[in-house]
N, CA, C and O atoms as a Tripos MOL2 file, in Angstrom:
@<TRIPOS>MOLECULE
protein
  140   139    35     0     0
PROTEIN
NO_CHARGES

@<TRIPOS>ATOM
      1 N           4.6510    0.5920   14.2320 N.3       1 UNK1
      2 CA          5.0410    1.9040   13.7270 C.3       1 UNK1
      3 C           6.0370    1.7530   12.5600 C.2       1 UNK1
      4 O           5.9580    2.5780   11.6500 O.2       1 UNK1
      5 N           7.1770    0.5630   12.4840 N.am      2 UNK2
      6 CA          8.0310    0.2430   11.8700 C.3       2 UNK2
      7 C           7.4420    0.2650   10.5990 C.2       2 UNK2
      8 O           7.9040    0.8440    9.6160 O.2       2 UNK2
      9 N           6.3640   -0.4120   10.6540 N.am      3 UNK3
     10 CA          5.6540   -0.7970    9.1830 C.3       3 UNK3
     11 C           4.9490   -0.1350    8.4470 C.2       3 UNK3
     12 O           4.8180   -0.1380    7.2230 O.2       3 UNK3
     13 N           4.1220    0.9090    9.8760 N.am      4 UNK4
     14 CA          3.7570    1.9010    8.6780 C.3       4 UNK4
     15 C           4.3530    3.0430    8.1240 C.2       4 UNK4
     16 O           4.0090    3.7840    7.2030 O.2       4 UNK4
     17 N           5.1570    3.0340    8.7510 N.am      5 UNK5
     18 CA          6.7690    3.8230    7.8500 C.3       5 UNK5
     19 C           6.9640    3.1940    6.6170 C.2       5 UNK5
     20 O           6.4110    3.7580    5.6720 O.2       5 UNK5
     21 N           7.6460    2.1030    6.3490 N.am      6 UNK6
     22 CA          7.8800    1.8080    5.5350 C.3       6 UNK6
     23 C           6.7990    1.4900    4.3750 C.2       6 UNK6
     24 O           7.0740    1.2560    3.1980 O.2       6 UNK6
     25 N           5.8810    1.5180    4.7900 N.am      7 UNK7
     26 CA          4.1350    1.2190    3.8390 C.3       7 UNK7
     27 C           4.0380    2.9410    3.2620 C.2       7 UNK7
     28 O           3.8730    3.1650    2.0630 O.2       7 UNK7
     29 N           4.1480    3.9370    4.1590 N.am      8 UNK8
     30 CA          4.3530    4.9130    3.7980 C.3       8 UNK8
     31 C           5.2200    5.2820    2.1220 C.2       8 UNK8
     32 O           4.7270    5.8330    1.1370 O.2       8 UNK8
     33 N           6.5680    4.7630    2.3000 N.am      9 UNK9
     34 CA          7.9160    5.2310    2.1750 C.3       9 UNK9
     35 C           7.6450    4.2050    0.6240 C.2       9 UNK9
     36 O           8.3940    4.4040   -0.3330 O.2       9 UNK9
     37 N           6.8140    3.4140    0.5560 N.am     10 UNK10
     38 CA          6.4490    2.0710   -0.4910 C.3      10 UNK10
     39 C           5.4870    3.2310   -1.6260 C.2      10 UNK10
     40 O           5.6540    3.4130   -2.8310 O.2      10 UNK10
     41 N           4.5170    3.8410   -0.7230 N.am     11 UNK11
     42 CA          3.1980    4.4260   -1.5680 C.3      11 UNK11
     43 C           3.9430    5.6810   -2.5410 C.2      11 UNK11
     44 O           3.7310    5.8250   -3.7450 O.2      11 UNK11
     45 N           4.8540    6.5320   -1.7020 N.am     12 UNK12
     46 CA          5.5510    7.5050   -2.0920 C.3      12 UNK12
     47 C           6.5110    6.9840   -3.2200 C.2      12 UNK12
     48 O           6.1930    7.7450   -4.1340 O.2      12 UNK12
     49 N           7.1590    6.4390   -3.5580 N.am     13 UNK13
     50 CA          7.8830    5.4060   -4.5020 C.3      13 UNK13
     51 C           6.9090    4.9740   -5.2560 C.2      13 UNK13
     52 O           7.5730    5.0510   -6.2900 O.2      13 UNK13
     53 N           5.7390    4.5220   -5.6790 N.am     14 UNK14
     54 CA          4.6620    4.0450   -6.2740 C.3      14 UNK14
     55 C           4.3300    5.5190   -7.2170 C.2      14 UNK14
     56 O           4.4610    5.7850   -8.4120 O.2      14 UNK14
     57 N           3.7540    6.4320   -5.8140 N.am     15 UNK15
     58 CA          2.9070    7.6660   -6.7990 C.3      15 UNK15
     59 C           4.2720    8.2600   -7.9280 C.2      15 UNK15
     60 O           4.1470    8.5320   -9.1220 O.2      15 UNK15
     61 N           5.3810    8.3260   -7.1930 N.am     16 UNK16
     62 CA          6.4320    8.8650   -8.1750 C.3      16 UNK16
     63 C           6.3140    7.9960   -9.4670 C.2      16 UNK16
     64 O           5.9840    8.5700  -10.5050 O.2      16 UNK16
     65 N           6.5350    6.7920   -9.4770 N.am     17 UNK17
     66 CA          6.6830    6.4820  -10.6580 C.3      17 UNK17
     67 C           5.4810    6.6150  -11.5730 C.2      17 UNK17
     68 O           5.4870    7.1060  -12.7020 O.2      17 UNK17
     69 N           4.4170    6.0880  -10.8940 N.am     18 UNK18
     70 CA          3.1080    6.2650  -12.3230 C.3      18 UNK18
     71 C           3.2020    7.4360  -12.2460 C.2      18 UNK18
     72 O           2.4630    7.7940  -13.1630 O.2      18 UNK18
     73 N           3.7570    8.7010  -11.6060 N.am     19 UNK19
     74 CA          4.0030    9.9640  -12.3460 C.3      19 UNK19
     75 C           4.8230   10.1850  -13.3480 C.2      19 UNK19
     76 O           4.7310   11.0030  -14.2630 O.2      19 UNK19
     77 N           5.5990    9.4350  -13.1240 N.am     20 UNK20
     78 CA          6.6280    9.6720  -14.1020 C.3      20 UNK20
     79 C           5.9180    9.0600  -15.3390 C.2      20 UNK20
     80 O           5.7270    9.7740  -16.3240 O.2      20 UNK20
     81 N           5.5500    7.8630  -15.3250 N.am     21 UNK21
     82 CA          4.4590    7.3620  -16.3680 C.3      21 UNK21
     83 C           3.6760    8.2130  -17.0200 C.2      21 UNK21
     84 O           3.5740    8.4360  -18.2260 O.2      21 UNK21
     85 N           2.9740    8.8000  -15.8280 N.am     22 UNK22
     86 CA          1.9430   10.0520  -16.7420 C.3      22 UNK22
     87 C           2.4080   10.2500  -17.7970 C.2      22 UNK22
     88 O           2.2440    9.9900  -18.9880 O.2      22 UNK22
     89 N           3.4370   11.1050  -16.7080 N.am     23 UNK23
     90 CA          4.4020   12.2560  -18.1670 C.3      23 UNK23
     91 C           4.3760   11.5820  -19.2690 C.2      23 UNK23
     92 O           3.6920   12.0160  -20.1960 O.2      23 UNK23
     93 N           5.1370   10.3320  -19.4220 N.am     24 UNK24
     94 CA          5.2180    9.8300  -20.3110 C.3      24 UNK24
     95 C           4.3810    9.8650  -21.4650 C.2      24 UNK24
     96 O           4.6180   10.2320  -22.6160 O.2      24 UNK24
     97 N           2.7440    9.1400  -20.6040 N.am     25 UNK25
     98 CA          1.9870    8.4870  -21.3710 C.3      25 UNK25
     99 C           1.4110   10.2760  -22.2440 C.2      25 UNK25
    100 O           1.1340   10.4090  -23.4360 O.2      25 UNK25
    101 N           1.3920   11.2220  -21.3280 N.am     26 UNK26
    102 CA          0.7630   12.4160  -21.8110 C.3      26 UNK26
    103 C           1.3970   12.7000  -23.1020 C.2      26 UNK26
    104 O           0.7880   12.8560  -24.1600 O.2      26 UNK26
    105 N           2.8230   12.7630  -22.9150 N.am     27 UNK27
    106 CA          3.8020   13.2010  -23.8500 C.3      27 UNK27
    107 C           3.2530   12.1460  -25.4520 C.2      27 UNK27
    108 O           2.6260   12.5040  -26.4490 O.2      27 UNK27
    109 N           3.6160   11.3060  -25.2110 N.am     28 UNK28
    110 CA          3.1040   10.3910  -26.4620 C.3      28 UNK28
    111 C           1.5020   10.7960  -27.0230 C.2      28 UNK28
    112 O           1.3280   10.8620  -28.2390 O.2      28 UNK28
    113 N           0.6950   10.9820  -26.3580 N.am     29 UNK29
    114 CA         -0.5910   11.1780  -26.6090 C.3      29 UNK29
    115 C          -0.8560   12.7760  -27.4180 C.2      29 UNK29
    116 O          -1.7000   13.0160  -28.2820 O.2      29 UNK29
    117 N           0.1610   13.7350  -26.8180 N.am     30 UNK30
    118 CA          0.2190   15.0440  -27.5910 C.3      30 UNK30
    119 C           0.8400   14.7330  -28.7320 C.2      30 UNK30
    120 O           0.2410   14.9320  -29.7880 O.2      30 UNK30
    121 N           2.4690   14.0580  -28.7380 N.am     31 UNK31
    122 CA          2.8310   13.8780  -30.1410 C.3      31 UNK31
    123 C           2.1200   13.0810  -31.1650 C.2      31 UNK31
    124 O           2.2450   13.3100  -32.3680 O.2      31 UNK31
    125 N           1.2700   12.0180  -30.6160 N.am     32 UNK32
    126 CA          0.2070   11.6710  -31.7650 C.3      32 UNK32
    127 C          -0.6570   12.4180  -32.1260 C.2      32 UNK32
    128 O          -0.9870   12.3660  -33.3110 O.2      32 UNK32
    129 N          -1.4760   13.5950  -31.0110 N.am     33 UNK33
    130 CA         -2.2720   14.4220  -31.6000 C.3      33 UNK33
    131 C          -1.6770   15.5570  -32.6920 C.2      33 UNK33
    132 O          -2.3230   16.1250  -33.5730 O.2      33 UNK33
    133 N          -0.1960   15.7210  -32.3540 N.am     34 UNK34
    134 CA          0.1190   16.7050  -33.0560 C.3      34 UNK34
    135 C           0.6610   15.9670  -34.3070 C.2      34 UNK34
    136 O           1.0010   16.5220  -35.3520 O.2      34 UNK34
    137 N           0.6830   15.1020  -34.1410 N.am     35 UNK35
    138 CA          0.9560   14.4420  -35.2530 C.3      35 UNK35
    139 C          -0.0480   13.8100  -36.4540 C.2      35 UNK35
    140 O           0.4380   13.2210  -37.4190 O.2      35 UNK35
@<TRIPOS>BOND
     1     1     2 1
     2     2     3 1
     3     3     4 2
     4     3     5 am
     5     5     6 1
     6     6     7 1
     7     7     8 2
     8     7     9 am
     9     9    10 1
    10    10    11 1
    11    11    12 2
    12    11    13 am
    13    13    14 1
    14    14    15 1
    15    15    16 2
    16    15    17 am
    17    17    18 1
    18    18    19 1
    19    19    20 2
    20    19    21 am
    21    21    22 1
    22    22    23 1
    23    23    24 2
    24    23    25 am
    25    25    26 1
    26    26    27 1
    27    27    28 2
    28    27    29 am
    29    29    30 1
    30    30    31 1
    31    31    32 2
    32    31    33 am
    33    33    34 1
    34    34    35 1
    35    35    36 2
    36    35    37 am
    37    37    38 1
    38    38    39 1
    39    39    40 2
    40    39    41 am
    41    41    42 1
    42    42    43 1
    43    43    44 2
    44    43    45 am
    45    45    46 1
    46    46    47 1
    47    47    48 2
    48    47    49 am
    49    49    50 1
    50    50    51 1
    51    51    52 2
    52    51    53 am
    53    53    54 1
    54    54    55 1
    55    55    56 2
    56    55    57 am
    57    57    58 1
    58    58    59 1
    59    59    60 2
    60    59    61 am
    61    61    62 1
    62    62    63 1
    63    63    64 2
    64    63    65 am
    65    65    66 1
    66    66    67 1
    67    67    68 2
    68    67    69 am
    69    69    70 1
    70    70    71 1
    71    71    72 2
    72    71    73 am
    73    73    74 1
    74    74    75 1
    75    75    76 2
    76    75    77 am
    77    77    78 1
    78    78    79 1
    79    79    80 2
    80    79    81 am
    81    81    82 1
    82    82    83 1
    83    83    84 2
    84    83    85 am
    85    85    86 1
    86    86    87 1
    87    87    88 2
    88    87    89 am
    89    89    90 1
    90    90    91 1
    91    91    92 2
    92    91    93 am
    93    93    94 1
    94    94    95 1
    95    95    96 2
    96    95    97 am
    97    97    98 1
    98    98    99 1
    99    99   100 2
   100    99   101 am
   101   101   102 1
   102   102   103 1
   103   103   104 2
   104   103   105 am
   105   105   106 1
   106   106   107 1
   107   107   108 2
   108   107   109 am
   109   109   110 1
   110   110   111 1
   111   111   112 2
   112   111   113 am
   113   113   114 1
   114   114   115 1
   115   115   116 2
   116   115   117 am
   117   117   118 1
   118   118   119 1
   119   119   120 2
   120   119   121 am
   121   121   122 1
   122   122   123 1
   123   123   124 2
   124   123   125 am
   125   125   126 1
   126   126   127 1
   127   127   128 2
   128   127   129 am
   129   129   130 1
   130   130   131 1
   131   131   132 2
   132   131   133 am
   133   133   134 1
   134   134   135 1
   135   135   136 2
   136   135   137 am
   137   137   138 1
   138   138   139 1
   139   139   140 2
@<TRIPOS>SUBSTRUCTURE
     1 UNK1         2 RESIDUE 1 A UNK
     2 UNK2         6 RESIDUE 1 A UNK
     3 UNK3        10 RESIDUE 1 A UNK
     4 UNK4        14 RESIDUE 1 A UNK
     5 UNK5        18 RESIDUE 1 A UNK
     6 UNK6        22 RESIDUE 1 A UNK
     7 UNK7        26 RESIDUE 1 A UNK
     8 UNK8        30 RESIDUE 1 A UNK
     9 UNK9        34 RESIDUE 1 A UNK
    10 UNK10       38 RESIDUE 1 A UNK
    11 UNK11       42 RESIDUE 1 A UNK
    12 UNK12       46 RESIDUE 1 A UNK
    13 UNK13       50 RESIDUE 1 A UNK
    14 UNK14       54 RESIDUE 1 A UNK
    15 UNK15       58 RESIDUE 1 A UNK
    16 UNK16       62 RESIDUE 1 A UNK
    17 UNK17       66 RESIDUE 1 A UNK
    18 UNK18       70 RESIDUE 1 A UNK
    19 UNK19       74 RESIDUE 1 A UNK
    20 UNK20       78 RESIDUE 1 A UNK
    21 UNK21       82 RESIDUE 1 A UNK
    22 UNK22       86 RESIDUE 1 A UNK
    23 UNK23       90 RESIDUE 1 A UNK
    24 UNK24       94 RESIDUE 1 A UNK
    25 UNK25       98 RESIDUE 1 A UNK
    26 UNK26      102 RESIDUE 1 A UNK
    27 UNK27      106 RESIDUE 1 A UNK
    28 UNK28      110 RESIDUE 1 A UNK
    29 UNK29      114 RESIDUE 1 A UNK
    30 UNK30      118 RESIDUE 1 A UNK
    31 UNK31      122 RESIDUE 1 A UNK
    32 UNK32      126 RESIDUE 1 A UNK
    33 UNK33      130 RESIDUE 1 A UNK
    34 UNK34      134 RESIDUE 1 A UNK
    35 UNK35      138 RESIDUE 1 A UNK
């Protein structure tokens, strides 16, 4: 049970960041289009 807590608590930390990436990558991709 220990582990899949923490396997959990790993994936959630993962999706956040390549979200945060998204943003990122989206953001750059509009300012080149608008650019």
């Amino acid at each position: 049970m220990e582990m899949g807590r923490s396997m959990k608590k790993k994936v959630i930390v993962y999706t956040w960041k390549t979200c945060i990436f998204c943003i990122r990558a989206k953001r750059l991709l509009k300012n080149k289009g608008e650019g």
